[in-house]
C-alpha positions in Angstrom: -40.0 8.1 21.6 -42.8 8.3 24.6 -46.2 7.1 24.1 -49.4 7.2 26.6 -49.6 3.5 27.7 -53.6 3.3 27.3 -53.0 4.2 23.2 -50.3 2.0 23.1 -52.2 -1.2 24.7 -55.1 -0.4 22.7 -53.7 0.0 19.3 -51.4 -3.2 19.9 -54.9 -5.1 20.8 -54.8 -4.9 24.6 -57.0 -3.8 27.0 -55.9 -1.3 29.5 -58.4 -1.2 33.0 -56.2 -0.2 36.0 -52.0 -1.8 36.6 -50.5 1.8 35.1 -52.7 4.9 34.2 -49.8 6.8 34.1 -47.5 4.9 32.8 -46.0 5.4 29.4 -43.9 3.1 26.8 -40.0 4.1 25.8 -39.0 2.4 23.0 -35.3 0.6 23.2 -33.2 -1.1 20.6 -33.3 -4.2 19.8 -36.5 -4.9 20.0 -37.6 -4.0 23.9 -39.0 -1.3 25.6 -39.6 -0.3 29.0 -43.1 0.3 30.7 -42.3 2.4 33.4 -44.3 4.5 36.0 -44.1 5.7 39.4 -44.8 2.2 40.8 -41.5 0.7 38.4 -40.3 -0.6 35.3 -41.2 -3.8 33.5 -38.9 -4.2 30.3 -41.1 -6.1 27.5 -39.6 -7.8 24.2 -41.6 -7.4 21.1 -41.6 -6.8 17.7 -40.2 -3.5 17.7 -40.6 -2.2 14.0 -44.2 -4.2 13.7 -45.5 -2.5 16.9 -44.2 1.1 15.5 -45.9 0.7 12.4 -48.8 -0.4 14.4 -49.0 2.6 16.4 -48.6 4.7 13.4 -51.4 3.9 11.9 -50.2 0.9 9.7 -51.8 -2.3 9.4 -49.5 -5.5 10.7 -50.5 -8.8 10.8 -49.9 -11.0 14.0 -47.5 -13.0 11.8 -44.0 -11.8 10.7 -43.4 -11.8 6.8 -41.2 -14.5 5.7 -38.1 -13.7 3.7 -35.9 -16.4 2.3 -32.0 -14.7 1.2 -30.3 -17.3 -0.9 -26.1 -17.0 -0.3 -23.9 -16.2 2.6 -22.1 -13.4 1.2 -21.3 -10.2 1.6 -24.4 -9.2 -0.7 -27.0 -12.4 1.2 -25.8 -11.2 4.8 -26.3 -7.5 4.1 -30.0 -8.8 2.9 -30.3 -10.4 5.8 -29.2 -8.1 8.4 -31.1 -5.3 6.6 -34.5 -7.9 7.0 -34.1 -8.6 10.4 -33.9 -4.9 11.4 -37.2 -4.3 9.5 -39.4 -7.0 11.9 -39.2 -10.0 8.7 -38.8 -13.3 9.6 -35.4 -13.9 7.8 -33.9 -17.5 6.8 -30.1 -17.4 5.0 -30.0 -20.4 3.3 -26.1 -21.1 1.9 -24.7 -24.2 0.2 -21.3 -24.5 2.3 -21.5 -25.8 5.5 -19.8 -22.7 6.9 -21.1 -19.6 5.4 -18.9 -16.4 4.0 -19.1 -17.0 0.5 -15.4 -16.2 -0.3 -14.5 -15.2 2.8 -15.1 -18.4 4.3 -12.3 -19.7 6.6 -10.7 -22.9 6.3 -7.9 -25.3 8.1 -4.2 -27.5 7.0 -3.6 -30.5 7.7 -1.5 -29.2 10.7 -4.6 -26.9 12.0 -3.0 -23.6 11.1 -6.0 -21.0 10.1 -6.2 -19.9 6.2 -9.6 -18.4 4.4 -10.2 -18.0 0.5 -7.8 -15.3 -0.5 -7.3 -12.5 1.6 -9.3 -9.1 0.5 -8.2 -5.4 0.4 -10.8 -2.9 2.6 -10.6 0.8 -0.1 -11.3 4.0 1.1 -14.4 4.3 -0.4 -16.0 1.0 1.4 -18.1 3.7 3.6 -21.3 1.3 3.9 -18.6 -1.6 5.0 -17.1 0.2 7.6 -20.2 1.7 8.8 -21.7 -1.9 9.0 -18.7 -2.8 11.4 -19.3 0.2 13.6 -22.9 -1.0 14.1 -21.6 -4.4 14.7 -19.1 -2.6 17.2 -16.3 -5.0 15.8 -13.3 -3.5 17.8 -10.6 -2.7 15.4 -10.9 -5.2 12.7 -9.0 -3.2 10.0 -5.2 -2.4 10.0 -4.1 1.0 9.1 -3.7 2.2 5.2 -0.7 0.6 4.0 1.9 1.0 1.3 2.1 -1.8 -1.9 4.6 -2.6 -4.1 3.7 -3.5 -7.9 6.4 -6.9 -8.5 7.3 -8.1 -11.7 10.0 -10.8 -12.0 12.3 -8.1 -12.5 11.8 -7.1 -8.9 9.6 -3.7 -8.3 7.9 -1.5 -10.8 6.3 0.7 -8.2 5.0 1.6 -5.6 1.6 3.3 -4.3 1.6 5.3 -1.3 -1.1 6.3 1.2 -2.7 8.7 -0.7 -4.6 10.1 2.1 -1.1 11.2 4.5 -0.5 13.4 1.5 -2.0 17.1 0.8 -4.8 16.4 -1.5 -4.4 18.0 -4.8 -7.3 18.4 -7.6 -7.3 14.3 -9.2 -6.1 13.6 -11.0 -3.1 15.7 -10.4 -2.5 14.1 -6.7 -1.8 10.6 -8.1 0.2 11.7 -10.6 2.7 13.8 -8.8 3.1 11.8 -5.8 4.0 8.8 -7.7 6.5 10.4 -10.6 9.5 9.1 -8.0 8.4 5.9 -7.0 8.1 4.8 -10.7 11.7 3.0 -10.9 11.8 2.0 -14.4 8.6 4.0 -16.4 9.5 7.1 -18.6 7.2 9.8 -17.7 6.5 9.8 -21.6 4.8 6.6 -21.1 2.7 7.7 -17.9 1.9 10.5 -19.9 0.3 8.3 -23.0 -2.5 7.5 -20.4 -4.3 11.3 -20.8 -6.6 10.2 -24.0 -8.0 7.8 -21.8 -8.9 10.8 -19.4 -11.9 11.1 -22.4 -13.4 7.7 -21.8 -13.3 7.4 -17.9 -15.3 10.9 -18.3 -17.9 10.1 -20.5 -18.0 5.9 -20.0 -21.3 5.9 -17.6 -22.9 9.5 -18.6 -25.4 7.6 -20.8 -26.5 4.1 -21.4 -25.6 4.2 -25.1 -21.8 5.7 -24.4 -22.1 2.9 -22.1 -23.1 0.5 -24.1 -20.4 1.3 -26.5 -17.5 0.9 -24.4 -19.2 -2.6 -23.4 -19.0 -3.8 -26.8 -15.2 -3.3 -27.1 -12.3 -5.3 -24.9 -10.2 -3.3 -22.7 -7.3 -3.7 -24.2 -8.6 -2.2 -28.1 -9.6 0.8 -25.6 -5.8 1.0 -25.1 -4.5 0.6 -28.2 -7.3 3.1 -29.5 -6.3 5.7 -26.9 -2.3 5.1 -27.4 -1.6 3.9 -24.3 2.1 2.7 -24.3 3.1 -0.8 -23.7 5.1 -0.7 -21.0 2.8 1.7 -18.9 -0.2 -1.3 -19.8 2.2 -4.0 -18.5 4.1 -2.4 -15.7 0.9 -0.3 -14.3 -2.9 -1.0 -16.3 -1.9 -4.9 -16.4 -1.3 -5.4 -12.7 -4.5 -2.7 -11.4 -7.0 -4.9 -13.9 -5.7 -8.1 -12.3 -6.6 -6.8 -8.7 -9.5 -5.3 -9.5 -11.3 -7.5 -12.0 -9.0 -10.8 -12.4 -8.4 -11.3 -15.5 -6.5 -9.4 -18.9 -7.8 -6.5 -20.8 -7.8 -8.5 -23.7 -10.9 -10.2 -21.9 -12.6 -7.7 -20.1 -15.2 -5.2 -21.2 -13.9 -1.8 -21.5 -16.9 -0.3 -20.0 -16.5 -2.7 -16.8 -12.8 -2.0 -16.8 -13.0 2.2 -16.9 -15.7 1.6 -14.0 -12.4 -0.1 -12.3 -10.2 2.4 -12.9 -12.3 5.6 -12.3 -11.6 4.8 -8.5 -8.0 4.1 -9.1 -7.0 7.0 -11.2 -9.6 9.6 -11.9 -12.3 9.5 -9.0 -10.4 11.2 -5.9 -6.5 11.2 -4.6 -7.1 8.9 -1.8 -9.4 6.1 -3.8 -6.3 3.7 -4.1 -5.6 3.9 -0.3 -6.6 0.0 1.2 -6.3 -1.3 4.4 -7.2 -5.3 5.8 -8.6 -7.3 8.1 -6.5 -7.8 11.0 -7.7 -11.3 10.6 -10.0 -13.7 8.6 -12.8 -12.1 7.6 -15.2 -14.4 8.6 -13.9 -15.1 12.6 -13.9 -10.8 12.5 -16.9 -9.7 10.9 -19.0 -12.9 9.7 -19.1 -14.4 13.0 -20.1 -11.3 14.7 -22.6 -11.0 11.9 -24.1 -13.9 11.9 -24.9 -13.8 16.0 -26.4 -10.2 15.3 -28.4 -11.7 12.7 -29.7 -14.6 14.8 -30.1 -12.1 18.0 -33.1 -10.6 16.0 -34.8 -13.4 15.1 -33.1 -14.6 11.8 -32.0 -18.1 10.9 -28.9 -18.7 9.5 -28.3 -22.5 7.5 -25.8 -23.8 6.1 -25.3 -26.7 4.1 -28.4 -25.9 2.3 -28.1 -26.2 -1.4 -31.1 -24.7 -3.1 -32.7 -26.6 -5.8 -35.7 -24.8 -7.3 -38.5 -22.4 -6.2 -42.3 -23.3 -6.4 -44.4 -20.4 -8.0 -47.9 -19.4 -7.5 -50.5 -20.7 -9.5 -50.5 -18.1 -11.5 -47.0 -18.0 -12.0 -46.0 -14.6 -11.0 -44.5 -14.8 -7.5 -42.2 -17.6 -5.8 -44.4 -19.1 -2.5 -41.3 -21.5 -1.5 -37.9 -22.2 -1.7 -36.5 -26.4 -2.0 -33.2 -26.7 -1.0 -31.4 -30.2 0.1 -29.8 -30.6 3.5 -26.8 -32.4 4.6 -28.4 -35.6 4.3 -29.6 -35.0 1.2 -33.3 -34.7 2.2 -35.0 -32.3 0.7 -36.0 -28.9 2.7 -39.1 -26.6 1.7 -39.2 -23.1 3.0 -42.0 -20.9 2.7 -41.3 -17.1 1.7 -43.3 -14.2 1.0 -40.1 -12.9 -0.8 -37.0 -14.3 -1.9 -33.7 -12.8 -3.0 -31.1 -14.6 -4.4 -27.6 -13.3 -3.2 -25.4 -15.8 -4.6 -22.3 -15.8 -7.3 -22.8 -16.8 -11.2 -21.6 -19.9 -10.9 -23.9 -20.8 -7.8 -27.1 -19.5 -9.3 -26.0 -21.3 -13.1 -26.6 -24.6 -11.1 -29.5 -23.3 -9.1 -31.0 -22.7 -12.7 -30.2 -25.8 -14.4 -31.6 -27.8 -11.5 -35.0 -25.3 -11.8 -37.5 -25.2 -14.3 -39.3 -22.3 -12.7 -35.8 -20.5 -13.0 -34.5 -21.8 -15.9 -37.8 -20.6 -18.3 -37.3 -16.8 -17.1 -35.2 -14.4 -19.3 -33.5 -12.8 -16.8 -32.6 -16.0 -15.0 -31.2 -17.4 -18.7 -29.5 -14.5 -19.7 -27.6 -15.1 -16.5 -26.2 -18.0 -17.5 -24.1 -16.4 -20.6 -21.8 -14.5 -18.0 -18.5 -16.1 -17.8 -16.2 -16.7 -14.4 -12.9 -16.9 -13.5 -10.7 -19.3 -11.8 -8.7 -18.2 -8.4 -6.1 -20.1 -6.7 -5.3 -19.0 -2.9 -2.1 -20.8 -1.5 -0.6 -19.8 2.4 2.8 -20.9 3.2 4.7 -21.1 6.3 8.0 -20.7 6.4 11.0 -21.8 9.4 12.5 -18.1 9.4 11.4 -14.4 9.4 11.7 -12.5 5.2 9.8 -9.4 6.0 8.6 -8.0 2.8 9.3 -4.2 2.1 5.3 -3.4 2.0 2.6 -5.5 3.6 0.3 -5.8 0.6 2.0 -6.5 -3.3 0.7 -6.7 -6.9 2.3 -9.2 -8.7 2.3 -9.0 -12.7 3.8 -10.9 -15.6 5.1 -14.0 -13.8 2.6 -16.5 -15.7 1.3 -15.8 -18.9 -2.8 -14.5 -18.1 -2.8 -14.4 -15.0 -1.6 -11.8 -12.2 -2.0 -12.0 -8.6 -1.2 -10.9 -4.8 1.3 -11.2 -2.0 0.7 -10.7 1.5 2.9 -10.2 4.6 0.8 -11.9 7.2 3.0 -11.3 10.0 2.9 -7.4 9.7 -1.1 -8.1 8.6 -2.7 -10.4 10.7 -2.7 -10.2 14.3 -2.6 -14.0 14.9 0.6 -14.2 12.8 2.7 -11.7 14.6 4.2 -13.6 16.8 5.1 -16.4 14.4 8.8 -17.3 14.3 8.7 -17.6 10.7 7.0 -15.5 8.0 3.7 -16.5 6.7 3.0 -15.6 3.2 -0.3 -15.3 1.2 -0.2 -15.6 -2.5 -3.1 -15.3 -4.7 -3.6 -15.9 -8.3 -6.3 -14.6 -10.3 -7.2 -16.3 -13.8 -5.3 -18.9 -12.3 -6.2 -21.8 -15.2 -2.8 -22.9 -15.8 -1.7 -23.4 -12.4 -5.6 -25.1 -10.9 -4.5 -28.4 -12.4 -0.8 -28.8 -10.6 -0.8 -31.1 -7.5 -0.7 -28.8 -4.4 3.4 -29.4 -3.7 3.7 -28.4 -7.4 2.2 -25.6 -6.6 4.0 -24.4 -3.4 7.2 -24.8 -5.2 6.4 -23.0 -8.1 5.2 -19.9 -6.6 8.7 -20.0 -4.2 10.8 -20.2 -7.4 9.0 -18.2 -9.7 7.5 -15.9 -7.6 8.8 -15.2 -4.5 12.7 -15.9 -5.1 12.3 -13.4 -7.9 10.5 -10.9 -5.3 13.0 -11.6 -2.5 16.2 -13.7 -3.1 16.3 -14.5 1.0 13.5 -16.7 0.0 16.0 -18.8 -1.3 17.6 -20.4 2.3 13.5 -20.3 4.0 12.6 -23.6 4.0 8.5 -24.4 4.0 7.2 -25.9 7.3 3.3 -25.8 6.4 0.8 -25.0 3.5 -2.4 -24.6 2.2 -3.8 -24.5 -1.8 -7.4 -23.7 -2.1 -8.4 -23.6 -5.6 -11.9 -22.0 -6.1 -13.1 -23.2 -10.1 -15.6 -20.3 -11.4 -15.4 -18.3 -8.6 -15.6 -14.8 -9.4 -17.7 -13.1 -12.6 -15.7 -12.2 -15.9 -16.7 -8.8 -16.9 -16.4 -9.6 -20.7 -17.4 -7.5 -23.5 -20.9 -7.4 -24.1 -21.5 -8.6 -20.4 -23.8 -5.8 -19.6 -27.0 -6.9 -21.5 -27.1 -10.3 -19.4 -26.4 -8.7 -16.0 -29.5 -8.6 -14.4 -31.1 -5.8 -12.0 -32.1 -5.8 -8.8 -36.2 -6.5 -9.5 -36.8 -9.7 -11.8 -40.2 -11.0 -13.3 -41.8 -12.4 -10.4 -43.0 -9.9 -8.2 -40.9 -11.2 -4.9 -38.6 -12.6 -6.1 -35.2 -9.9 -6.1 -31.5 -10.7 -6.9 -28.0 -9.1 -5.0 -24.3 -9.6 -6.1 -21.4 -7.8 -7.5 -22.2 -8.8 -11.1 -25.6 -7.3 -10.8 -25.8 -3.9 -13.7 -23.4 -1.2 -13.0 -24.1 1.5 -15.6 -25.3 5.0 -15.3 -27.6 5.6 -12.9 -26.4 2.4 -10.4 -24.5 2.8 -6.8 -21.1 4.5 -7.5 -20.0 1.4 -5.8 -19.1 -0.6 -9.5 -15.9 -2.0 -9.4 -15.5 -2.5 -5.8 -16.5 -5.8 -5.2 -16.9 -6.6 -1.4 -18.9 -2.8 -1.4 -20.7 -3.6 -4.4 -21.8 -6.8 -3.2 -23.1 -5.4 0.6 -24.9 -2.2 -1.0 -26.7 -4.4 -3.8 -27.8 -6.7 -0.9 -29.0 -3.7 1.1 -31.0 -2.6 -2.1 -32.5 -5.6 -2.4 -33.7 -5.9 1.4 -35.2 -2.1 0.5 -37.0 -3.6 -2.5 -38.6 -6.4 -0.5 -40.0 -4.1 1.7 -41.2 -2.2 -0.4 -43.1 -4.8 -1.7 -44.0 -6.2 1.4 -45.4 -2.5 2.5 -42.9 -2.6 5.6 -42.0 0.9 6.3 -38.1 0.2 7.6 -35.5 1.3 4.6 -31.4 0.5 5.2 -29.8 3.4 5.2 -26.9 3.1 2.1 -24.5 5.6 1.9 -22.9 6.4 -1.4 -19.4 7.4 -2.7 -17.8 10.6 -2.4 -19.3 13.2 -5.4 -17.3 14.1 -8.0 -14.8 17.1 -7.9 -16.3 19.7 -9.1 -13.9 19.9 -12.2 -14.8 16.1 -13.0 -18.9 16.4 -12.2 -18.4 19.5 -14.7 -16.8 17.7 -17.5 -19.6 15.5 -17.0 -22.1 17.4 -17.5 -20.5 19.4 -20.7 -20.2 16.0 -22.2 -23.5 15.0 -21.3 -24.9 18.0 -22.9 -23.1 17.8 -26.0 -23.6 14.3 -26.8 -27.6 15.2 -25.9 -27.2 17.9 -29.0 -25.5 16.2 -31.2 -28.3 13.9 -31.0 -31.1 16.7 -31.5 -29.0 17.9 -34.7 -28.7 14.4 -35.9 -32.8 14.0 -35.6 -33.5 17.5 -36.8 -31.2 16.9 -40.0 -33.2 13.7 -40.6 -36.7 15.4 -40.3 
């Protein structure tokens, strides 16, 4: 966009007496644009979004508002990125020396690379992959693959890429295309899934339904709807611990049919998933965080926030205390503040705060429970190539369920490794957290991937790694909902970001897709600060695919008859 260089210099607070009457300004990215005229060019670096309010007619002060993002995840960096790009002066502060949150990257003994658990990329992460075209990652993702669903009988099933296929109404797509792959499942027991058709329809078309299924566990929404028991623990089981970590019997049934909706009613290609090519954070943190600090923001680790310090009269946050490395304490000032870390993170930030701690929304928090994850990597001294990539595993320890990855076929780093390298993850892993770390190894070879592949049998292990992660990822437990928070809280700037923030009606289609969830509620928080902050700049989110039309109309017809059944119920009443 042009504009005549004397109304630029003057509205920005310059004068403008000879040097260029002619010239005019061209905005660039990233901050710059070029003065130009017939007698040349001069390429300035300002404040890009802060001049462009300025010339429309917006008020700016000389200084930059300050923004302080608490947590160095996927839902603090997308705060932060978002910030930068409106003109705020952004500092990430993050308790781990290297930042990620769980997608931090880590080291053995012997120097071989491993990171917390490796994460599935869905088909409906579009704000995700958008974010890595801006960053203009080149191809960080491999293509869709295939997964098997292990028990220790050996495979169950297996889920194709849904997208290669025609695409058929949903949920008749998923259904047909994986009748044959099914190796042991009557199609009597697939078909005892259809009453639950009813819930995943009407679960999030008001906050009372809502509110309703919240109160119940998933697994009495299964025996309620008939669900067999071999089509919970051969297909339901193994999908809940991947999605949400932990058993039906201890997850909410409202969270849970947010889950699945994307899995089995939403659209055909919902369950296709791709991966990094690598650790997430050497391919897209560490390209994040230099975008980050190319516009002007700080990013700090080893910062453990402590407390905030309010106004006087109590109804904003002017500064954030965290302690550095060397245990002095830090004090940074912020005209905003949004808290982007995990339950367990902010629990400790509250217990250590008494600004925090004496705020409902802040205590209600702390009644969410957590889960305990266990990511081990093992290198072995010959090639077992795994029939699919990426694998479910179910029913080898009682409560918990887990993942198995090929990282020679995954990881570009690990192709050319002699032997194979194998990541196994555990979710609700609190049987296995206590075992020493060789304890460990060998249990998952003999009970896990001997039963899987018996050529694991003559690999011997050359290297290792066991990273244990206590509390690491939020339980969504029956009557969770009510001590979620939202994205606003009771001090006027102060705004929160996470996976575990609400996900009922009315919230990002995003629920139960956790690395998505987290980046758009981070994105919605930066939008919220400035609005607040009366900065004009809004991150663009982009939101699921709609509905079919069949499922958006079912919607609706329940909608509308659970609204009359209401008015009859008052009128009778009357």
């Amino acid at each position: 966009m042009d504009y005549p260089l004397s109304h630029c210099l003057s509205t920005l607070g310059f004068s403008c007496t000879g040097g260029f009457p002619a010239a005019t300004l061209v905005f660039r990215p990233k901050r710059s644009f070029l003065l130009s005229s017939q007698r040349g060019h001069l390429l300035i670096t300002l404040n890009l979004p802060r001049c462009l309010n300025r010339l429309h007619g917006q008020s700016v002060e000389l200084e930059p508002k300050k923004v302080v993002v608490v947590g160095g995840g996927w839902a603090g960096f997308g705060a932060a990125h978002a910030l930068t790009k409106a003109g705020c002066s952004v500092t990430l502060l993050d308790a781990a020396a290297s930042v990620g949150g769980l997608s931090t990257g880590f080291r053995t003994a012997q120097g071989r690379p491993v990171e917390a658990g490796v994460k599935g990329f869905w088909w409906q992460y579009h704000n995700i992959f958008q974010l890595v075209k801006e960053l203009s990652i080149p191809s960080p993702f491999t293509d869709w693959t295939k997964s098997s669903f292990y028990s220790p009988e050996g495979i169950d099933v297996e889920a194709p890429i849904f997208s290669s296929l025609p695409r058929l109404p949903t949920p008749l797509g998923s259904f047909l295309y994986t009748t044959p792959l099914f190796r042991k499942l009557p199609i009597f027991d697939r078909l005892t899934a259809l009453p639950l058709v009813q819930a995943l329809i009407e679960f999030d078309t008001d906050m009372e339904i809502y509110n309703h299924y919240d109160q119940m566990t998933a697994r009495e929404l299964f025996r309620k709807a008939g669900v067999s028991k071999q089509l919970y623990h051969e297909f339901l089981e193994p999908v809940l611990f991947i999605t949400l970590f932990a058993p039906a019997e201890q997850l909410s049934a409202a969270a849970t049919l947010g889950a699945l909706y994307y899995y089995v009613l939403a659209h055909q290609p919902d369950f296709d998933v791709c991966w990094c090519k690598g650790s997430i954070v050497d391919v897209i943190f560490k390209p994040w965080v230099k975008s980050i600090e190319h516009l002007g923001g700080r990013v700090l680790g080893g910062r453990r926030v402590q407390d905030v310090i309010m106004s006087s009269d109590a109804t904003s946050v002017t500064s954030v205390i965290a302690a550095n490395p060397l245990g002095e304490m830090e004090i940074f000032e912020a005209d905003a503040v949004i808290f982007a870390v995990g339950v367990e993170a902010l629990k400790k930030i509250i217990v250590s705060s008494n600004a925090l701690s004496g705020r409902q929304e802040f205590a209600a928090a702390t009644n969410i429970g957590t889960i305990d994850v266990l990511a081990s990597r093992i290198w072995f001294d010959c090639r077992v190539p795994l029939r699919n990539p990426s694998n479910v595993l179910s029913g080898f320890e009682a409560g918990s369920g887990g993942t198995l990855f090929d990282l020679n076929a995954l990881q570009t780093e690990f192709a050319q490794e002699t032997g194979s390298v194998v990541e196994v993850d555990i979710f609700h892993a609190n049987s296995l957290i206590p075992l020493k770390d060789k304890a460990i190894v060998q249990r998952i070879l003999e009970k896990y991937l001997q039963r899987c592949d018996a050529r694991y049998k003559n690999a011997k292990v050359v290297d290792y790694s066991v990273l244990r992660f206590k509390n690491a990822v939020t339980l969504f437990g029956p009557n969770c909902h009510q001590y979620m928070p939202t994205t606003s809280t009771s001090f006027h700037n102060v705004f929160m970001a996470g996976d575990w923030l609400q996900q009922g009606p009315g919230s990002h289609g995003a629920r139960g897709l956790s690395q998505e969830k987290a980046y758009v509620t981070g994105l919605q928080a930066a939008n919220a600060v400035s609005e607040k902050l009366g900065i004009s700049f809004r991150a663009k989110i982009l939101n699921v695919e709609p509905d079919e039309i069949h499922i958006a109309a079912a919607k609706y017809v329940r909608k509308y008859l659970w609204n009359e059944s209401h008015r009859w119920n008052r009128q009778l009443f009357l």
